[in-house]
N, C-alpha and C positions, 0 to 999 in steps of 0.2 A: 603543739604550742600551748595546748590548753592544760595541758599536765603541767610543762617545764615553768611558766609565769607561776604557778599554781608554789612549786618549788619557791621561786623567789620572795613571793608574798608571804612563804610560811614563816622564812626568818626574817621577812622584812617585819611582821606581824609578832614574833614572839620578842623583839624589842621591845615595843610599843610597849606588850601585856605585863610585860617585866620591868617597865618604869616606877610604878609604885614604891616596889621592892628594893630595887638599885637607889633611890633616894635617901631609904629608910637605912639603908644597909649600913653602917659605918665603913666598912672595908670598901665601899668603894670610889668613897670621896664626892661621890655626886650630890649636885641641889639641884632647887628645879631653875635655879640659873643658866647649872653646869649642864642641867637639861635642855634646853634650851640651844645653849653652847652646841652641843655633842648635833644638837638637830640640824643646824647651822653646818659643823663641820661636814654634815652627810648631805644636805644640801651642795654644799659644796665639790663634795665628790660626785654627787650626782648632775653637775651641770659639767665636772672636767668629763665624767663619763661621756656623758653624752656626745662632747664634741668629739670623743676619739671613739666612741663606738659607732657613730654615724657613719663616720670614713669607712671605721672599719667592715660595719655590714655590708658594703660597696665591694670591698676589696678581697674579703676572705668569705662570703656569703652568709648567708640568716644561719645555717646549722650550728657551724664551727664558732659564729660568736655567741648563740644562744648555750652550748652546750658549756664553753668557757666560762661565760655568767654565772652563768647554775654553779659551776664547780667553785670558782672564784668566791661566792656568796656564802655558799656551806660553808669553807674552809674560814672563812674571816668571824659567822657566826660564834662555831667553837670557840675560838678564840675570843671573840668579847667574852664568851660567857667564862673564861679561865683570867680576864682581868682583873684587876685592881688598881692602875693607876689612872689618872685623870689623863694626861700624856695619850698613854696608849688608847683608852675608849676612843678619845676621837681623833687617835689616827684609825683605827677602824671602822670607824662610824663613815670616813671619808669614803673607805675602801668598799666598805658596803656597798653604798649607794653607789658607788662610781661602778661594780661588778651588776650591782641591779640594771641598771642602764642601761646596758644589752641588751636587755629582754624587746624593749619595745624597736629597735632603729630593726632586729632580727627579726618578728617577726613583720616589719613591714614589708621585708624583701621576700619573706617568704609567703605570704598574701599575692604580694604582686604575681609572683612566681606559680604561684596553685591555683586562682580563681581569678575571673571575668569580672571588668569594674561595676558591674550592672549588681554585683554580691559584693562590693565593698565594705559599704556601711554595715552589713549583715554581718558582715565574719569582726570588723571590729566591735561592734555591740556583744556577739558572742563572746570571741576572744577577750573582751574586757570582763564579762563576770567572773572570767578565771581569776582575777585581782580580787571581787570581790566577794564572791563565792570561798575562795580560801582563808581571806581575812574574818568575814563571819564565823567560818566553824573552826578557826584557830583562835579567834577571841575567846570561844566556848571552850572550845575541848583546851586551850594551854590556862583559862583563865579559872577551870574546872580542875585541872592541873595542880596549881600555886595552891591549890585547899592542904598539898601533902609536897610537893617539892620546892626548893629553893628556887628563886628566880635565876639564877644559872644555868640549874639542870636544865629549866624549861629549853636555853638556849641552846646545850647540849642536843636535847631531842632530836630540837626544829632545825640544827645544821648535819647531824649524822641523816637525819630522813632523807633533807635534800640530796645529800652526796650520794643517797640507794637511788634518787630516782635522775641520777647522773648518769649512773651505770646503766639503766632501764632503758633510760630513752637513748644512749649512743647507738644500740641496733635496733632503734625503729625511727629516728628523725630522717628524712626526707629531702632533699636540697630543692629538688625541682621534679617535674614530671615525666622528664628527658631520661635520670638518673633510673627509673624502674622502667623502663620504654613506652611513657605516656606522651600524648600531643600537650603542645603547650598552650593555655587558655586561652581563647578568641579576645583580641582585642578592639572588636571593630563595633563596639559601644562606648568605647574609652569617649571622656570627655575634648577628646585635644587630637585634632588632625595628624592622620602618621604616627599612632600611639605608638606602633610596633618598630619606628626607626627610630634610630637619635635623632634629633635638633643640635644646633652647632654651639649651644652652650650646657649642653652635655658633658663636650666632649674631655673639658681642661676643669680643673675643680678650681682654678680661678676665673674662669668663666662661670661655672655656674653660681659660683660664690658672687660675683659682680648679677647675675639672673636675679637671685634669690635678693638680694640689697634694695635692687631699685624699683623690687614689686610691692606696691602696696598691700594686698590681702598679707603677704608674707609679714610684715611689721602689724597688721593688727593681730592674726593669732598667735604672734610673740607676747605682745602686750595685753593680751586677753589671757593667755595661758600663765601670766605672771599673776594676776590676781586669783585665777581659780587655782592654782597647785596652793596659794600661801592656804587657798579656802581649805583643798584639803587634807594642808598637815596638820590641822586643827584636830585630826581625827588620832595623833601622836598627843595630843592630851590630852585625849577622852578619858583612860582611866583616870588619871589624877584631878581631872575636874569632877570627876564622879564620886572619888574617895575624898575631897577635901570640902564637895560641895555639898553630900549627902553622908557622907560617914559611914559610905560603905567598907569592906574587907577589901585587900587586893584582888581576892579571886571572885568574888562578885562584881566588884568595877570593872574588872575584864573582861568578864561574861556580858554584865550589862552596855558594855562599849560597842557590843555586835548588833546595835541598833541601826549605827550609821552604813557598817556597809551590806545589812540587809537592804535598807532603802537603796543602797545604790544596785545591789543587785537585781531590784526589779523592773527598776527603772533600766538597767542596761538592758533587760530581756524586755520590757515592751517598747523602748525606742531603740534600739539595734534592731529588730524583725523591722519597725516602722520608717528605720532612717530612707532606706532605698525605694521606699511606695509611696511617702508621701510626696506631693509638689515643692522642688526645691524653694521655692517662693514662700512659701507658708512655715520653711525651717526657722526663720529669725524671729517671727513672731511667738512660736510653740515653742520652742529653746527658753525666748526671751522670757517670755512666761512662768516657766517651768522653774528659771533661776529666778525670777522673782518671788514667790514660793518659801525659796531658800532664805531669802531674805526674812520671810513671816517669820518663819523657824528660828531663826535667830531670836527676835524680838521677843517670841514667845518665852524661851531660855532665859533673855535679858531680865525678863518680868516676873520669873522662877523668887519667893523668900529666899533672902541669905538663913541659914538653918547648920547645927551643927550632928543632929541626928537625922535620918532620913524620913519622911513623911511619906506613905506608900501613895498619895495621889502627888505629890509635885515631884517623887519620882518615875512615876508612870507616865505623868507631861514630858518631863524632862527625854526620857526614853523616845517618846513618840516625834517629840520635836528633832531628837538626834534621827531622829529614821525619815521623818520627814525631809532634813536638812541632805542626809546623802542620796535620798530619792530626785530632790531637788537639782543638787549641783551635778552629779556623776555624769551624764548623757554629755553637759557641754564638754566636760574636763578631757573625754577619755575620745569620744567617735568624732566629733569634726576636726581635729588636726590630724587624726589618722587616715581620714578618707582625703582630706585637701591634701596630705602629703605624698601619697601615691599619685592623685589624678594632675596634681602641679609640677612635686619633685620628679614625677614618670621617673625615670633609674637611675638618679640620684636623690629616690623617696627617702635611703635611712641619713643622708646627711640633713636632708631638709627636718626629720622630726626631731634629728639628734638637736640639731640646732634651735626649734621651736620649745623640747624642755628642756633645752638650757637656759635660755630664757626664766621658764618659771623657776627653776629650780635655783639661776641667779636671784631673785625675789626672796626665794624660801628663806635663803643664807642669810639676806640680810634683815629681814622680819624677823625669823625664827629667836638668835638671842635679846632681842626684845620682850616677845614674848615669854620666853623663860624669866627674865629679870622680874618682868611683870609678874607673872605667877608666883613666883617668891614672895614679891611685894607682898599680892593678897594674901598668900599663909600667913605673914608675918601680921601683918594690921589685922588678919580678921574681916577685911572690909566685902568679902566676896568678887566674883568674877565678874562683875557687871563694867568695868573698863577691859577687861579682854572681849569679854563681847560685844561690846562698844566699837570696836576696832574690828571686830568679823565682820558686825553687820556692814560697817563703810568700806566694806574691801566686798564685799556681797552685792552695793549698790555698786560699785565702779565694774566687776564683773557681768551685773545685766546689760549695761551701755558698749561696753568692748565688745562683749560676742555678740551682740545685737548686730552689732555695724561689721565684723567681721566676715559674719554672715550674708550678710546684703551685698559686701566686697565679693564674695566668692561664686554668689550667684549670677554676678554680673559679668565675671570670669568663664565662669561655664555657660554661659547664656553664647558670648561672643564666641568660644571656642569649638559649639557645637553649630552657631552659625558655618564659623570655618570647613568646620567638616563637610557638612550638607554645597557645602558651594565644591569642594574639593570634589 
């Protein structure tokens, strides 16, 4: 699992580092409107994704659609990177995203499938550094890259690697434990009485679909995970806020863009080990916190001079503040809809997450060419970024108040659920 995400983030991540270049490019018709646009359309594919990979991890297991992903992903890469029309970019940008999508509904079923709920939060904390663990040293090494190759090539690289480690992992993924003659994992700390049977709206996906409607916690990490995804597609303009805000090169703004999901990588490695020891009780206040934080980061960016050459200390703030900012938000974005999706969805987990970032990823689509337009604006006036971050910071405060409450919702779920159990 932690290879194959690894795959996806490469080319989801050699987009990003190649946006400088594609804008600049004349051949390939983009602005950072069109930017924007393109972000939007892949938003978009990534919320159709979601709803049909959700189904589908249910129906044909975590391997078979993780593996699809992966292949699907590579194959659409190349291809953007042999573009030139406007048209086409974001019909592949859709397709992108909608092939990435897989990755997360597969490995829910395959978590469920391999480990005991008592290691949930652990494996998704882990399994999330692979997102940012690979974005980090794909910032560096493609944005260390673009000093000697085209923005294409890059994308060439990053979708041929994928497709070698298509082939790699088809004889070594895993479906379940059954599959090599292992016992299957103890369920008898699961949060919810009778983990190991179905419930009778299990059994019809319009029942469980009417389950999932009329459950509260389900509608707030909807609406919480629509403010934090839009938080972190912010991290799809980092180079460009970097090269237009500091005047750096493309392959230094890409390199220096590996700030934020550094920050998210440590933070997923000391709150993923921490989500499953600490007292659920004390999660919404330590979340809540922690994306508050987020918030500072912003402000501190906000209060960054407008400057058309780089200053080596307000971009060392600036740096620190992006690191600070994906230390901040990562833990909410990535481990509480994954652990609430298994211990809630029990086995229908990949529809319930499919359906949870479809939601953000609905948000994305319609923020996204906003913020493009906007960004354009600022090149054009000169006026600096200080109305885009404007609009982080208040999508940052609405972010601390949803998972706050979210939180509280789910602990009051498992509280009641594990009474159940104990009376059972």
């Amino acid at each position: 699992m932690y290879a194959g995400y690894a795959g996806l983030m490469l080319c989801r991540t050699a987009m990003t580092v190649a946006s400088p270049g594609m804008i600049e490019d004349p051949t390939s018709g983009l602005t950072e409107a069109g930017f924007g646009e393109l972000l939007a359309y892949g938003a978009g594919g990534a919320l159709a994704g979601k709803l049909v990979t959700g189904v589908g991890a249910d129906l044909i297991g975590g391997r078979r659609l993780f593996l699809l992903a992966l292949a699907s992903m590579a194959t659409v890469t190349v291809a953007f990177g042999a573009s030139s029309s406007h048209a086409v970019f974001m019909l592949l940008s859709f397709a992108a995203q909608a092939s990435k999508a897989g990755g997360w509904p597969a490995m829910a079923k395959l978590i469920s499938s391999w480990f005991e709920p008592a290691r949930h939060g652990r494996l998704w904390g882990v399994v999330s550094t692979s997102s940012r663990v690979t974005s980090l040293l794909s910032h560096l090494a493609l944005g260390g890259l673009l000093a000697w190759l085209s923005w294409r090539s890059i994308l060439y690289f990053a979708g041929a690697l994928a497709m070698a480690l298509v082939a790699a992992l088809y004889f070594s993924f895993i479906e379940k434990p059954a599959d090599v003659g292992l016992a299957a994992p103890s369920q008898t700390d699961a949060p919810a009485p009778d983990a190991g049977a179905p419930e009778r709206w299990e059994t019809t996906l319009r029942s469980t679909a009417w389950y999932f409607v009329k459950s509260p916690p389900v509608w707030m990490i909807c609406v919480a995970i629509m403010a934090l995804t839009v938080q972190m597609e912010f991290q799809s303009f980092l180079p460009i806020y970097l090269t237009q805000s500091f005047g750096l090169e493309h392959w230094k703004a890409g390199m220096a863009a590996s700030a934020f999901p550094a920050g998210s990588l440590l933070s997923l490695l000391i709150v993923g080990f921490a989500y499953d020891r600490v007292p659920r009780r004390m999660l919404p206040r330590a979340l809540g916190l922690l994306l508050g934080v987020g918030v500072l980061a912003v402000v501190v960016l906000r209060g960054l001079p407008i400057q058309e050459e780089a200053s080596s200390v307000d971009l060392a703030i600036a740096v620190a503040a992006l690191f600070t900012f994906g230390f901040a938000i990562s833990p909410a974005y990535y481990i509480p809809m994954g652990v609430f999706a298994i211990e809630f969805g029990r086995s229908r987990s990949g529809i319930l997450i499919g359906i949870i970032d479809a939601f953000g990823y609905g948000a994305a689509m319609v923020v996204m060419p906003m913020a493009g337009r906007l960004v354009e604006e600022i090149r054009i006036t000169g006026e600096g970024w200080g109305p885009f971050l404007d609009l982080l910071a208040a999508l940052s405060l609405v972010s601390v108040a949803l998972m706050t409450i979210f939180l509280v919702l789910q602990q009051r779920w498992f509280e009641r659920n594990q009474a159940l159990t104990r009376r059972a």
